[in-house]
Structures are given as structure tokens and as C-alpha cells.
PDB file of N, CA, C, O and CB in Angstrom:
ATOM      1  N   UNK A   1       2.235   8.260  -7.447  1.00  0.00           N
ATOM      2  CA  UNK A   1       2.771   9.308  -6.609  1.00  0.00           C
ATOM      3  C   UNK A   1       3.167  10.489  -7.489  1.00  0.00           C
ATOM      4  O   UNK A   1       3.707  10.293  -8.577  1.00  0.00           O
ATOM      5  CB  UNK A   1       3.974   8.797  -5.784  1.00  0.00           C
ATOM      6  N   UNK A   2       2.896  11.761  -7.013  1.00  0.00           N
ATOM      7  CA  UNK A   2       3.100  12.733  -7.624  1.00  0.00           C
ATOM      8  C   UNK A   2       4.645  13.364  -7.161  1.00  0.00           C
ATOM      9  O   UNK A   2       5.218  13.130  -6.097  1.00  0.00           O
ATOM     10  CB  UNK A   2       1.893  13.548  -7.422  1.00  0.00           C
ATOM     11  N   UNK A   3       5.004  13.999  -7.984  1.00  0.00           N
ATOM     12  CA  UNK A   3       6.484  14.329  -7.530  1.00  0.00           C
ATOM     13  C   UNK A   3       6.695  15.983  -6.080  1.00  0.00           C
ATOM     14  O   UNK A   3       7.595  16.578  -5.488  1.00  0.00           O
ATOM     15  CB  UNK A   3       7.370  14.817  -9.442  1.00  0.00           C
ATOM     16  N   UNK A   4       5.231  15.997  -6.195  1.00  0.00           N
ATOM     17  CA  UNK A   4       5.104  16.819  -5.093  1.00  0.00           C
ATOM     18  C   UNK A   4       5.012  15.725  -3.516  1.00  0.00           C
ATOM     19  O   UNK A   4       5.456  16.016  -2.405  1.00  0.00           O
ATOM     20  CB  UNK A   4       3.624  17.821  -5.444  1.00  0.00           C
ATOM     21  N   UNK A   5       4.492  14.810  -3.816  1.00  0.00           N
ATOM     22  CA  UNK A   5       4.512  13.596  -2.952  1.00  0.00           C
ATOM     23  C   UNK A   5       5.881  13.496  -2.288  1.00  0.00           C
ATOM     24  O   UNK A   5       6.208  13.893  -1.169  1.00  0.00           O
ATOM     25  CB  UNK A   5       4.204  12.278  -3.788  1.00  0.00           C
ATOM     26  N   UNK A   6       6.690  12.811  -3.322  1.00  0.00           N
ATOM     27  CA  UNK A   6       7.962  12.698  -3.476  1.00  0.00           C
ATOM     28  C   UNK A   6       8.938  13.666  -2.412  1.00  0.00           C
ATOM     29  O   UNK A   6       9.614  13.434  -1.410  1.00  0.00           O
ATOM     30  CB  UNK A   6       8.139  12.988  -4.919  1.00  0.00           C
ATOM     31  N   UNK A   7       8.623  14.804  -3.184  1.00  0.00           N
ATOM     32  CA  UNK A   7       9.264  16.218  -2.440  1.00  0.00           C
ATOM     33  C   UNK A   7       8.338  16.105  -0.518  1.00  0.00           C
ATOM     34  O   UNK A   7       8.802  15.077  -0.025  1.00  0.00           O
ATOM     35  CB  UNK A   7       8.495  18.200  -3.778  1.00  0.00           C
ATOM     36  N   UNK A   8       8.063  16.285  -0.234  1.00  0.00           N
ATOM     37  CA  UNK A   8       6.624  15.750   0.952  1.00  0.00           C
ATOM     38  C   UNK A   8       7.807  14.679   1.926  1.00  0.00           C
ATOM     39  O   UNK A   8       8.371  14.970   2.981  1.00  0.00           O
ATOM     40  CB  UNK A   8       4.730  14.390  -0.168  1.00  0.00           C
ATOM     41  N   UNK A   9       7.876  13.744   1.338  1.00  0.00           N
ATOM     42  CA  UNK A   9       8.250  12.337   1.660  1.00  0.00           C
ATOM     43  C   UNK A   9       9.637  12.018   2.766  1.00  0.00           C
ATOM     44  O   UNK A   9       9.921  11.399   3.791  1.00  0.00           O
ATOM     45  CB  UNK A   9       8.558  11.690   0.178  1.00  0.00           C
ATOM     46  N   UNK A  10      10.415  13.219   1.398  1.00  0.00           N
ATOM     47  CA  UNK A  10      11.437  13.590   1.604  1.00  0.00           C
ATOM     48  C   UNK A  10      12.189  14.323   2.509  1.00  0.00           C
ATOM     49  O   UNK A  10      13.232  13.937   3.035  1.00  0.00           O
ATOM     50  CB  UNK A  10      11.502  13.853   0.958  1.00  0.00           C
ATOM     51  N   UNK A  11      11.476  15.704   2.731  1.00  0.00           N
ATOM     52  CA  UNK A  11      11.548  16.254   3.377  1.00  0.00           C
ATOM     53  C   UNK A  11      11.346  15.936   4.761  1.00  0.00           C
ATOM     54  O   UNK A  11      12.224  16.354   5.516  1.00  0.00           O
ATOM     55  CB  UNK A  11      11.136  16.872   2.944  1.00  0.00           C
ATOM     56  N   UNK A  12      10.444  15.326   5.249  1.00  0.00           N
ATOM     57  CA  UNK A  12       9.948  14.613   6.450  1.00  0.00           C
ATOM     58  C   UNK A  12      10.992  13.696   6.834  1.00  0.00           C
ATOM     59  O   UNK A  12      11.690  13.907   7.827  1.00  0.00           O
ATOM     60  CB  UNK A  12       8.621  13.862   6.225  1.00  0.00           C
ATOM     61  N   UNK A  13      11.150  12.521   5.968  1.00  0.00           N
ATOM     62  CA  UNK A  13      12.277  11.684   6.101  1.00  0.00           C
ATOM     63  C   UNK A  13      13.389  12.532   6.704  1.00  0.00           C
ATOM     64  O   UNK A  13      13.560  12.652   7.917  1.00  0.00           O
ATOM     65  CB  UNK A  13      12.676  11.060   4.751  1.00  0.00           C
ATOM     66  N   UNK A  14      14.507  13.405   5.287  1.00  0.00           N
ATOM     67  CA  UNK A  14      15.553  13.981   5.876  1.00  0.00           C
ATOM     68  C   UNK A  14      15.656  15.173   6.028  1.00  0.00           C
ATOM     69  O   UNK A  14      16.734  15.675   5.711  1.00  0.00           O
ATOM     70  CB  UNK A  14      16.451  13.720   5.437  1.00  0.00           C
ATOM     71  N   UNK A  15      14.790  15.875   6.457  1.00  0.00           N
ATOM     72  CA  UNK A  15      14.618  17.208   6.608  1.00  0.00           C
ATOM     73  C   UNK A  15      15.200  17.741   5.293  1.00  0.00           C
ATOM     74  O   UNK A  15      15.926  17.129   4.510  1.00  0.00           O
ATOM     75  CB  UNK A  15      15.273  17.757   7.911  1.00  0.00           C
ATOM     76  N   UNK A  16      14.558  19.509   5.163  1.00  0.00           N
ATOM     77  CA  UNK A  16      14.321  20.055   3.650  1.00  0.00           C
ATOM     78  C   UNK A  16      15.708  19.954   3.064  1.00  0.00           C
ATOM     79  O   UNK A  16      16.022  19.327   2.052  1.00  0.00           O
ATOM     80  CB  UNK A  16      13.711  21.723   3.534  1.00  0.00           C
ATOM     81  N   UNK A  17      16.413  20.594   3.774  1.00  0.00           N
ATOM     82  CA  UNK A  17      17.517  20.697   3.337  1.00  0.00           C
ATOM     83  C   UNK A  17      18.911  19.538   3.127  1.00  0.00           C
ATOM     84  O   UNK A  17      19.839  19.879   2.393  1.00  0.00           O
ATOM     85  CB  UNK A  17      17.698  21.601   4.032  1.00  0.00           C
ATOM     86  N   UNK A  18      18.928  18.633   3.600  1.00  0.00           N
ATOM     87  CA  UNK A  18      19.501  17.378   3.206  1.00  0.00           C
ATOM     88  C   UNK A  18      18.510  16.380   2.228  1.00  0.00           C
ATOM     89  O   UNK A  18      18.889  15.683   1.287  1.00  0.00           O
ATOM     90  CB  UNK A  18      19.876  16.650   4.568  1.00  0.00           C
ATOM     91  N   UNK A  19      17.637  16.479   2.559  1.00  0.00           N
ATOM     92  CA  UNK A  19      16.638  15.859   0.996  1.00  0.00           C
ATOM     93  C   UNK A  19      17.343  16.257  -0.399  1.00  0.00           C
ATOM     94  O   UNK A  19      17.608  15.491  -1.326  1.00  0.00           O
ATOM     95  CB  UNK A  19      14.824  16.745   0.839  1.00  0.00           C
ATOM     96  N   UNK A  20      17.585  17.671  -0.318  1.00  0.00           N
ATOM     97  CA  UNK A  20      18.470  18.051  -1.690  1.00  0.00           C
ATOM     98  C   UNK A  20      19.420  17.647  -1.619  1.00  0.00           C
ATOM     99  O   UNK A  20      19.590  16.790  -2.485  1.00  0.00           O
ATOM    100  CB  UNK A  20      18.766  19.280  -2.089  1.00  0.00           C
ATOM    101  N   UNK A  21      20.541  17.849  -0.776  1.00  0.00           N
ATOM    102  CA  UNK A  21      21.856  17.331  -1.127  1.00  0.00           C
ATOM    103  C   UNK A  21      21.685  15.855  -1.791  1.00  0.00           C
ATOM    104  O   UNK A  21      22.308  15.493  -2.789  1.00  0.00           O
ATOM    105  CB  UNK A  21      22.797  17.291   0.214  1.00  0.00           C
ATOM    106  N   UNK A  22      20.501  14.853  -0.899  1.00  0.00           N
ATOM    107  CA  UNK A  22      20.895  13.464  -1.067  1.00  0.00           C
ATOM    108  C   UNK A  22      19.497  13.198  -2.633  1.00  0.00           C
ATOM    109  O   UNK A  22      19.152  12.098  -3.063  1.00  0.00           O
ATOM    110  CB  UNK A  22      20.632  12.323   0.877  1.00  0.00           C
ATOM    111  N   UNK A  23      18.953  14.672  -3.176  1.00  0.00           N
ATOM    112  CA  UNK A  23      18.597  14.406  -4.297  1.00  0.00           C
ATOM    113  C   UNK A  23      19.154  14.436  -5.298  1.00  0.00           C
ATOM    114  O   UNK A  23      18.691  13.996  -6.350  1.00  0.00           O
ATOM    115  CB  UNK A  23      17.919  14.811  -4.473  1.00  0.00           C
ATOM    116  N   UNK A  24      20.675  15.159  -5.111  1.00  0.00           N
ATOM    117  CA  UNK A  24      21.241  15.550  -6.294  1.00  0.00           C
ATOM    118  C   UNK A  24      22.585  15.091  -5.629  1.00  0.00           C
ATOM    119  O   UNK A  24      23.445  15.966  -5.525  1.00  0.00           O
ATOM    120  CB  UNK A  24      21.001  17.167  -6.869  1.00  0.00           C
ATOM    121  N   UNK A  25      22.864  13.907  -5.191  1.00  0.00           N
ATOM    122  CA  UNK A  25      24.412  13.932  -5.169  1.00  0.00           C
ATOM    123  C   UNK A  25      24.717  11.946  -4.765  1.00  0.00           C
ATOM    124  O   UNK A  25      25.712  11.232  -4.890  1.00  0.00           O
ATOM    125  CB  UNK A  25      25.096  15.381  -3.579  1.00  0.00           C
ATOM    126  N   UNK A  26      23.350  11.688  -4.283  1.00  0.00           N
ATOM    127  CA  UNK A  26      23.862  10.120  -3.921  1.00  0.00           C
ATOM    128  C   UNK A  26      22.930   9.526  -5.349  1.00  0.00           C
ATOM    129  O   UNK A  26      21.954   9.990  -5.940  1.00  0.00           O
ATOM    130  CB  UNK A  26      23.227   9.321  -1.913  1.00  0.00           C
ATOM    131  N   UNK A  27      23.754   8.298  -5.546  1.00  0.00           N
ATOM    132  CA  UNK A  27      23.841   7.545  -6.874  1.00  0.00           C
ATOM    133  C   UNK A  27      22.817   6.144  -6.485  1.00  0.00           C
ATOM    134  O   UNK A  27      23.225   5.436  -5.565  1.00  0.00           O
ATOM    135  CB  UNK A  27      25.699   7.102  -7.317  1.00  0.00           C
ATOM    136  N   UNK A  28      21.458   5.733  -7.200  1.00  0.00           N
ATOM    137  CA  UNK A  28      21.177   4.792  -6.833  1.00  0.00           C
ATOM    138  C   UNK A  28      20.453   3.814  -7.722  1.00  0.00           C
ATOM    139  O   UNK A  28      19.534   3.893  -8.538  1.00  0.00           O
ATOM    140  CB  UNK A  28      20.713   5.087  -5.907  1.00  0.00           C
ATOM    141  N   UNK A  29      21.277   2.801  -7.214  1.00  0.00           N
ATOM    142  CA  UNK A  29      21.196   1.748  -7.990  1.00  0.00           C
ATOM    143  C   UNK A  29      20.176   1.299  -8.403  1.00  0.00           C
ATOM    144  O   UNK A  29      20.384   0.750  -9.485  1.00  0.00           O
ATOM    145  CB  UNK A  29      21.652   0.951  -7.603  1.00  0.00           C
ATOM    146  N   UNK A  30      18.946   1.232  -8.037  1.00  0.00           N
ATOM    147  CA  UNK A  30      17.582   1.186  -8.286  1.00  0.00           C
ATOM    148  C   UNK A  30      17.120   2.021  -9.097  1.00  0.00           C
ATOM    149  O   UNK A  30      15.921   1.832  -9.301  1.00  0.00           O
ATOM    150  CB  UNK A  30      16.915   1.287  -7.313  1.00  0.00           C
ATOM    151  N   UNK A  31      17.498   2.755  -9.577  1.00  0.00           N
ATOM    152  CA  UNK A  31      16.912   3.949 -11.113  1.00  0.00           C
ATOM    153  C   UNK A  31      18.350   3.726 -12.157  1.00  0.00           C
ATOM    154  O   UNK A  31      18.642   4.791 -12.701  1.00  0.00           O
ATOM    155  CB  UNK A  31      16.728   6.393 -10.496  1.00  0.00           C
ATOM    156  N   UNK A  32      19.263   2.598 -12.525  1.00  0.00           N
ATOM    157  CA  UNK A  32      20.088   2.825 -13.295  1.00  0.00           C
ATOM    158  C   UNK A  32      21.441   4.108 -12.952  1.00  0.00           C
ATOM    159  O   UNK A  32      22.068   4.876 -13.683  1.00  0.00           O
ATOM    160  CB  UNK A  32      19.203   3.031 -14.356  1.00  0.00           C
ATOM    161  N   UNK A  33      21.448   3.835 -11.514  1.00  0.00           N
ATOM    162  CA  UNK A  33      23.077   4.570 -11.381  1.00  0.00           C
ATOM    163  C   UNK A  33      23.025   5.650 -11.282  1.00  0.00           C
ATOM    164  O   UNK A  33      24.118   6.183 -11.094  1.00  0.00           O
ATOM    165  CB  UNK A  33      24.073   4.501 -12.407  1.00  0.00           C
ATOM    166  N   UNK A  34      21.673   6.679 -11.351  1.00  0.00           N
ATOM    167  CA  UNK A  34      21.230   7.809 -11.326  1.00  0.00           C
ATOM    168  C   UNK A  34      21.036   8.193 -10.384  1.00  0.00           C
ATOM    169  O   UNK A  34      20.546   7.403  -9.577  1.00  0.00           O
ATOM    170  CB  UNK A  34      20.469   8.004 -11.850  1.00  0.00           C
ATOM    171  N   UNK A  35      21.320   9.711  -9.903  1.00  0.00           N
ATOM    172  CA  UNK A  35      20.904  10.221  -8.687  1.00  0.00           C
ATOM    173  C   UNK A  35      19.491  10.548  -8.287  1.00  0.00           C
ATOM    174  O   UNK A  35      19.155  10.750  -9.454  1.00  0.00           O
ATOM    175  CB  UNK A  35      21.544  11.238  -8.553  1.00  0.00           C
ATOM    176  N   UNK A  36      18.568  10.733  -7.729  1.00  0.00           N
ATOM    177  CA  UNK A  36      17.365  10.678  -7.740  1.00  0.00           C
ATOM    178  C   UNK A  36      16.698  11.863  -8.478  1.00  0.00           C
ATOM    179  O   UNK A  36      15.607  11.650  -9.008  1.00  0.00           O
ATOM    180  CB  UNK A  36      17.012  10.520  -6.494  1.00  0.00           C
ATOM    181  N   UNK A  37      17.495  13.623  -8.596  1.00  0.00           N
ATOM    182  CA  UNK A  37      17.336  14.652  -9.656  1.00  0.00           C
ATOM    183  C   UNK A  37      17.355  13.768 -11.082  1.00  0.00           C
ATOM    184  O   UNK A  37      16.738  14.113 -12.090  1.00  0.00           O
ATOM    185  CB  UNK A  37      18.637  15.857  -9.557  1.00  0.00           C
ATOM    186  N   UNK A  38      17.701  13.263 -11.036  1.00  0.00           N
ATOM    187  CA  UNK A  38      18.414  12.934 -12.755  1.00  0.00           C
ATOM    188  C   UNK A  38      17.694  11.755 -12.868  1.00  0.00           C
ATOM    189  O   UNK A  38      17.489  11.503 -14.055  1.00  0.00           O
ATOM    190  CB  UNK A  38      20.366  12.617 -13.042  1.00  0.00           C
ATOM    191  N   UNK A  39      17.171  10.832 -12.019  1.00  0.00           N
ATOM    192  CA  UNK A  39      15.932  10.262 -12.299  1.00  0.00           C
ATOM    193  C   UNK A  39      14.609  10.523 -12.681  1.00  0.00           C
ATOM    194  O   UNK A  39      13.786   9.962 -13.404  1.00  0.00           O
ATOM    195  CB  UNK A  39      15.773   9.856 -11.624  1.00  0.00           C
ATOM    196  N   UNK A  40      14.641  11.608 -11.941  1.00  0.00           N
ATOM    197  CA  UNK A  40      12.923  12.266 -12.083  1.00  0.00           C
ATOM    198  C   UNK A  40      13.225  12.886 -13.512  1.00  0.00           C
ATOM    199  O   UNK A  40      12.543  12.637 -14.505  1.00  0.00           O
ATOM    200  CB  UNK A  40      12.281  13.760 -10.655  1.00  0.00           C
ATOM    201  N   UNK A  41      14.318  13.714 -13.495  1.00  0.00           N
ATOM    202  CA  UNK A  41      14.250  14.472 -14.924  1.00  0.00           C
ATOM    203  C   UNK A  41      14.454  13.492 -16.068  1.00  0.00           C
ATOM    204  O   UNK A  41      14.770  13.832 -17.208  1.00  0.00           O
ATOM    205  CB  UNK A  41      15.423  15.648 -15.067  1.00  0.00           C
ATOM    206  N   UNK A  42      14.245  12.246 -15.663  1.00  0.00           N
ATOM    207  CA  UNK A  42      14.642  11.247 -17.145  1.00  0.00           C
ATOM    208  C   UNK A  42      13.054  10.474 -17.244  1.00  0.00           C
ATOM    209  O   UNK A  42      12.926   9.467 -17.940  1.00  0.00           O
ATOM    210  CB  UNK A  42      16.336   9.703 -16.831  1.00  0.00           C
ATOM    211  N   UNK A  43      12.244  10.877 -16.712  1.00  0.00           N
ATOM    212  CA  UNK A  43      10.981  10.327 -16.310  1.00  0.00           C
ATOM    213  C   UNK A  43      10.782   8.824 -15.631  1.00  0.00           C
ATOM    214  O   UNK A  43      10.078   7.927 -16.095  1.00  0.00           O
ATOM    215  CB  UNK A  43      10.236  10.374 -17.492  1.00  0.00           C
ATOM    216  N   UNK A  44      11.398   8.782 -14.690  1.00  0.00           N
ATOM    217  CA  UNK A  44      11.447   7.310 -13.866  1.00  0.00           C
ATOM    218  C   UNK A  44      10.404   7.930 -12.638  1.00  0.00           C
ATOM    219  O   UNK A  44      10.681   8.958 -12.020  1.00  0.00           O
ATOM    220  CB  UNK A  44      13.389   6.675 -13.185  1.00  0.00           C
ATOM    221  N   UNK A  45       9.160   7.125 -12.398  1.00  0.00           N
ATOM    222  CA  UNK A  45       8.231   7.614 -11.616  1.00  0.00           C
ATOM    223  C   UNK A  45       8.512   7.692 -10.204  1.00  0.00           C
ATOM    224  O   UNK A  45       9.013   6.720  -9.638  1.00  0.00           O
ATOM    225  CB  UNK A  45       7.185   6.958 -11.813  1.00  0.00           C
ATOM    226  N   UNK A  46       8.254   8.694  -9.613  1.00  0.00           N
ATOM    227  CA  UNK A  46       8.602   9.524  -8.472  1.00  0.00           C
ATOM    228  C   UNK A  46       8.230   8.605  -7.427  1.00  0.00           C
ATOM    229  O   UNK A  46       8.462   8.893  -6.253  1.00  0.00           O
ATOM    230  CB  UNK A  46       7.884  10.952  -8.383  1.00  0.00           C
ATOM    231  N   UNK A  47       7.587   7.355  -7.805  1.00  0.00           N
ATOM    232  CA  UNK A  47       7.712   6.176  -6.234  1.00  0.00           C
ATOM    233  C   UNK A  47       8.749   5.428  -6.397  1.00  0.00           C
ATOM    234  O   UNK A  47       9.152   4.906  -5.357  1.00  0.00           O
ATOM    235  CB  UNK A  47       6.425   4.949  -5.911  1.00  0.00           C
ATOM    236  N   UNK A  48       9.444   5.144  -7.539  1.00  0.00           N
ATOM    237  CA  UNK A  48      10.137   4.107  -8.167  1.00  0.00           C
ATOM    238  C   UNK A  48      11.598   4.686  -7.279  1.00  0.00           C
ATOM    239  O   UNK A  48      12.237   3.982  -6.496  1.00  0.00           O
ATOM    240  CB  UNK A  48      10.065   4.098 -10.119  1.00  0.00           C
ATOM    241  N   UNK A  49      11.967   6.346  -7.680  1.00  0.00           N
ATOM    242  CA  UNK A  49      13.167   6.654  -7.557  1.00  0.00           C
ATOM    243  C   UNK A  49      12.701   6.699  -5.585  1.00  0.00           C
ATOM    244  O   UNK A  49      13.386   6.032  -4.809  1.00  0.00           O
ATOM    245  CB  UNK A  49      13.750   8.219  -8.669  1.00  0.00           C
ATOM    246  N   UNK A  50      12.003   7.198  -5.279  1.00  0.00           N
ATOM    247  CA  UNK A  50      11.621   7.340  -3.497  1.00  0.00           C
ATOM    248  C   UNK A  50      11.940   5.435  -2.907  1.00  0.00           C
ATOM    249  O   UNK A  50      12.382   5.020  -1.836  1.00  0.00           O
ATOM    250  CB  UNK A  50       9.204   7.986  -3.200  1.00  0.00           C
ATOM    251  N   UNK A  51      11.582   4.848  -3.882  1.00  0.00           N
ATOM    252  CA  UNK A  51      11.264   3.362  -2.940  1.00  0.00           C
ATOM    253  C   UNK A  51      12.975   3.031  -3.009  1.00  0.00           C
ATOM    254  O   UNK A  51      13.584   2.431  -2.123  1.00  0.00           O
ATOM    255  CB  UNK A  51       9.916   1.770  -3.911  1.00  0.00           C
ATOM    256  N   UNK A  52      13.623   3.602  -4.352  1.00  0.00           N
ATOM    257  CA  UNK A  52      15.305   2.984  -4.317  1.00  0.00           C
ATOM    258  C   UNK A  52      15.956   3.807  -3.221  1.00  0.00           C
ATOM    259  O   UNK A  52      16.828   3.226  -2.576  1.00  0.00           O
ATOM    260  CB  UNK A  52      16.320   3.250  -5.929  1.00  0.00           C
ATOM    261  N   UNK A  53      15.643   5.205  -2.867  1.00  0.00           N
ATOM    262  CA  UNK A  53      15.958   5.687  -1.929  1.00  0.00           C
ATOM    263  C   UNK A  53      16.043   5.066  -0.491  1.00  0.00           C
ATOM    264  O   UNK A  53      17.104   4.962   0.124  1.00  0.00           O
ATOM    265  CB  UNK A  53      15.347   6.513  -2.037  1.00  0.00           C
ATOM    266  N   UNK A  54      14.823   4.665  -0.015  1.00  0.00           N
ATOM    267  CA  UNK A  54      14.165   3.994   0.724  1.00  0.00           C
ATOM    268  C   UNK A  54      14.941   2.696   1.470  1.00  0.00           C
ATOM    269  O   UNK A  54      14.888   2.440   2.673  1.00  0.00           O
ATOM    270  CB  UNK A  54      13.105   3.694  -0.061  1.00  0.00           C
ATOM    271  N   UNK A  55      15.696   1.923   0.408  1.00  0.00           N
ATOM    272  CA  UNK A  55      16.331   0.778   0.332  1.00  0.00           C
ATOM    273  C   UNK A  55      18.036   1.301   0.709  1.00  0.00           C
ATOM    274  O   UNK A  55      18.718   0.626   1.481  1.00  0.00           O
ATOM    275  CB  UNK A  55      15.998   0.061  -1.247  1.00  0.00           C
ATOM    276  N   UNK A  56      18.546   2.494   0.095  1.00  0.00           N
ATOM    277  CA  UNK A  56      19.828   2.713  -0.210  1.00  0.00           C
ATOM    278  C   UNK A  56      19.673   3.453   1.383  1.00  0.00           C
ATOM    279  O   UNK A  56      20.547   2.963   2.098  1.00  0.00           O
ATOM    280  CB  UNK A  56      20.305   3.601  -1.817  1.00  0.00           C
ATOM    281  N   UNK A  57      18.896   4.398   2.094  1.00  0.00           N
ATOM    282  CA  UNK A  57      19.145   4.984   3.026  1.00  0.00           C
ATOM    283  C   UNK A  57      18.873   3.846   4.466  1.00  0.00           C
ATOM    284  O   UNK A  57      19.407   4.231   5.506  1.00  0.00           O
ATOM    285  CB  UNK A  57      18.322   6.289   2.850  1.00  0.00           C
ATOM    286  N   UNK A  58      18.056   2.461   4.542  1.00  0.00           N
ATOM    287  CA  UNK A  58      17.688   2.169   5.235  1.00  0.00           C
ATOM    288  C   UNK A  58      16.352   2.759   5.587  1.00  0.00           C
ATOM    289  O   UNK A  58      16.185   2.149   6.643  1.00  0.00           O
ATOM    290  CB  UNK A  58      18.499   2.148   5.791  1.00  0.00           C
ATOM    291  N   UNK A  59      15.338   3.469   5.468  1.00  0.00           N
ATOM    292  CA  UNK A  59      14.249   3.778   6.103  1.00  0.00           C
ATOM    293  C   UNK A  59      13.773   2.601   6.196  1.00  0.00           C
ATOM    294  O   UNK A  59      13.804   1.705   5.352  1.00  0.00           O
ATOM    295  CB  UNK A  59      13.435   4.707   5.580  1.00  0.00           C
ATOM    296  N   UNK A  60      13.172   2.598   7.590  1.00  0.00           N
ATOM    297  CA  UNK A  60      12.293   1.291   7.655  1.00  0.00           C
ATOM    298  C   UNK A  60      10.818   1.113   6.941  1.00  0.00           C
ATOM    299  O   UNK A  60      10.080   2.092   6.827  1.00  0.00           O
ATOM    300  CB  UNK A  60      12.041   1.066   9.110  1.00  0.00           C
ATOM    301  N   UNK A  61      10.540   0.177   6.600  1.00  0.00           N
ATOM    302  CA  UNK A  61       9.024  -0.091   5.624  1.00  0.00           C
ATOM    303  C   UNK A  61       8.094   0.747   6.528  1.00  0.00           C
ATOM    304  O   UNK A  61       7.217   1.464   6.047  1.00  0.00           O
ATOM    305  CB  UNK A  61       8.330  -2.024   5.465  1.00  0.00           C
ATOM    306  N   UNK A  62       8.291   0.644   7.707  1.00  0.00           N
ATOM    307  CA  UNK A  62       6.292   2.014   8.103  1.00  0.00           C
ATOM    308  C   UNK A  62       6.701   2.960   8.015  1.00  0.00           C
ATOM    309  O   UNK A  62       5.730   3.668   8.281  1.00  0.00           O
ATOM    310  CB  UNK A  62       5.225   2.289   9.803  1.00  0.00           C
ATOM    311  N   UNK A  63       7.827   3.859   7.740  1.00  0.00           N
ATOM    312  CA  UNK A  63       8.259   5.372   7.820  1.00  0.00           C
ATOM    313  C   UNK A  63       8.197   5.584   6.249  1.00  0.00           C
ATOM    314  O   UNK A  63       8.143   6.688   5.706  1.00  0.00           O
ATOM    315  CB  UNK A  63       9.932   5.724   8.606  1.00  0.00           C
ATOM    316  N   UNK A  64       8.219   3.852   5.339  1.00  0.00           N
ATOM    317  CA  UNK A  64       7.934   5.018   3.668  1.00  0.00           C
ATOM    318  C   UNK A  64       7.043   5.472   3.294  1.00  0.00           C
ATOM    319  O   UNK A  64       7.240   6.449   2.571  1.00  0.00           O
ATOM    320  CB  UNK A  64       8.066   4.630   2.392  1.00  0.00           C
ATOM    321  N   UNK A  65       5.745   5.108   3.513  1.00  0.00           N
ATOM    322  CA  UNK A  65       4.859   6.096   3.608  1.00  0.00           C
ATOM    323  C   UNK A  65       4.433   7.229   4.152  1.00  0.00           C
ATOM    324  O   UNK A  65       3.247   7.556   4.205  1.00  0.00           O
ATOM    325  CB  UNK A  65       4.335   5.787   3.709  1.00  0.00           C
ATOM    326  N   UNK A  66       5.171   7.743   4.488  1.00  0.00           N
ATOM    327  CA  UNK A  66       5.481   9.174   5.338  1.00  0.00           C
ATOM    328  C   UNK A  66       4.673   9.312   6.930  1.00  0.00           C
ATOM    329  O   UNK A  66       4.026   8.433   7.500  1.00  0.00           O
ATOM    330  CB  UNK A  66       4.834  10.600   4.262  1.00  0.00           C
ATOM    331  N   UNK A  67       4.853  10.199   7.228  1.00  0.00           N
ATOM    332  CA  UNK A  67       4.390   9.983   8.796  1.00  0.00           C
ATOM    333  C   UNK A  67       2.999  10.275   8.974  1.00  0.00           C
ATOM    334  O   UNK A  67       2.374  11.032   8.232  1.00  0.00           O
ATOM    335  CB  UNK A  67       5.169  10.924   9.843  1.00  0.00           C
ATOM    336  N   UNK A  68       2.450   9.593  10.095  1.00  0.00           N
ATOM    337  CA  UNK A  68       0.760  10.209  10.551  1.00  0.00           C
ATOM    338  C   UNK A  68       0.833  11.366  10.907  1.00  0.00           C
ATOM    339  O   UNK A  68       1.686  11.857  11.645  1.00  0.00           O
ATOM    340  CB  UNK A  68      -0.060   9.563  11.783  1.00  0.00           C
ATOM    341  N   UNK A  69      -0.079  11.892  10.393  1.00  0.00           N
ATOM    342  CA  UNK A  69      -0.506  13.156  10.224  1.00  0.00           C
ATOM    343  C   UNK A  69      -1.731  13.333  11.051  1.00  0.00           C
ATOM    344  O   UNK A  69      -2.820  13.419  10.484  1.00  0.00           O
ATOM    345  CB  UNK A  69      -0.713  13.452   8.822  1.00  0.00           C
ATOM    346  N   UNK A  70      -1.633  13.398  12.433  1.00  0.00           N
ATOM    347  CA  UNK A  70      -2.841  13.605  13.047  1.00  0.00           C
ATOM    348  C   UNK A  70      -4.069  14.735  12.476  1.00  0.00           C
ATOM    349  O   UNK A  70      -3.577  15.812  12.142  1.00  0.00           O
ATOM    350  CB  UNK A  70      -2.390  13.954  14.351  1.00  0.00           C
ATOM    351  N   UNK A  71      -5.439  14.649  12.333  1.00  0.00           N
ATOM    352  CA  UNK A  71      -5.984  15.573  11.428  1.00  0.00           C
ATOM    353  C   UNK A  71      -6.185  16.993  13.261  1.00  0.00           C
ATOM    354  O   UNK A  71      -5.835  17.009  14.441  1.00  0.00           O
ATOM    355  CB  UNK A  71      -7.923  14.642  10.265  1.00  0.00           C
ATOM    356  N   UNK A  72      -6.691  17.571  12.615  1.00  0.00           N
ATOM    357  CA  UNK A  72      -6.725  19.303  13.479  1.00  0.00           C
ATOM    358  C   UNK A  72      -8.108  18.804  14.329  1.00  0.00           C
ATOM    359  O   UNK A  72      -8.651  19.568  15.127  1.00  0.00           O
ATOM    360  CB  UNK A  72      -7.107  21.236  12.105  1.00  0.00           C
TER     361      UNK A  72
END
């Protein structure tokens, strides 16, 4: 996963603007106690810190792969 992925994922999940707050302010235990900013910037791969997210927020397993995207 690319960290543009990541960003993608996120946003969808908790809309743009709470994605940041909860990138730079909740602590998770799944990357070593790190917030998910301070994961990525320590190079912990951008599915690793999304999947601890994933676990710490409750998303359910078919919503982590982000949503269907009907094509045009």
C-alpha cells in the first residue's frame, strides 16, 4: 500500500478532516505506541499503521479495504 492509499482509505473511512486529527493525535498500539503521523514518518508501512487503526477504531473487516467504487 502506498501512503497515498493510506491517505484514500482514510479519508473515506473518517472523512478528510477527522482522518487528521485521528492521524496525528490517537496513540496505537499496533505501530509501538505511535500515532499513525509518527508511524509513517518512522517508516512503518502504510498498511501496517491503517490495519492498527482499523482494529483501535473498530472498522469492520469489509469497510478496510475501502469502499466500492462503482466504475462511470
Amino acid at each position: 500500500m502506498r501512503i497515498s492509499d493510506f491517505w484514500r482509505l482514510m479519508d473515506d473511512e473518517f472523512g478528510a478532516g477527522y482522518s487528521r486529527v485521528l492521524s496525528s493525535s490517537l496513540v496505537l498500539a499496533g505501530v509501538g505506541g505511535r500515532t499513525a503521523d509518527q508511524a509513517l514518518s518512522a517508516g512503518i508501512p502504510p498498511r501496517q499503521v491503517w490495519l492498527a487503526l482499523c482494529e483501535v477504531q473498530d472498522v469492520p473487516p469489509e469497510r478496510r479495504l475501502g469502499r466500492d467504487v462503482k466504475p462511470r
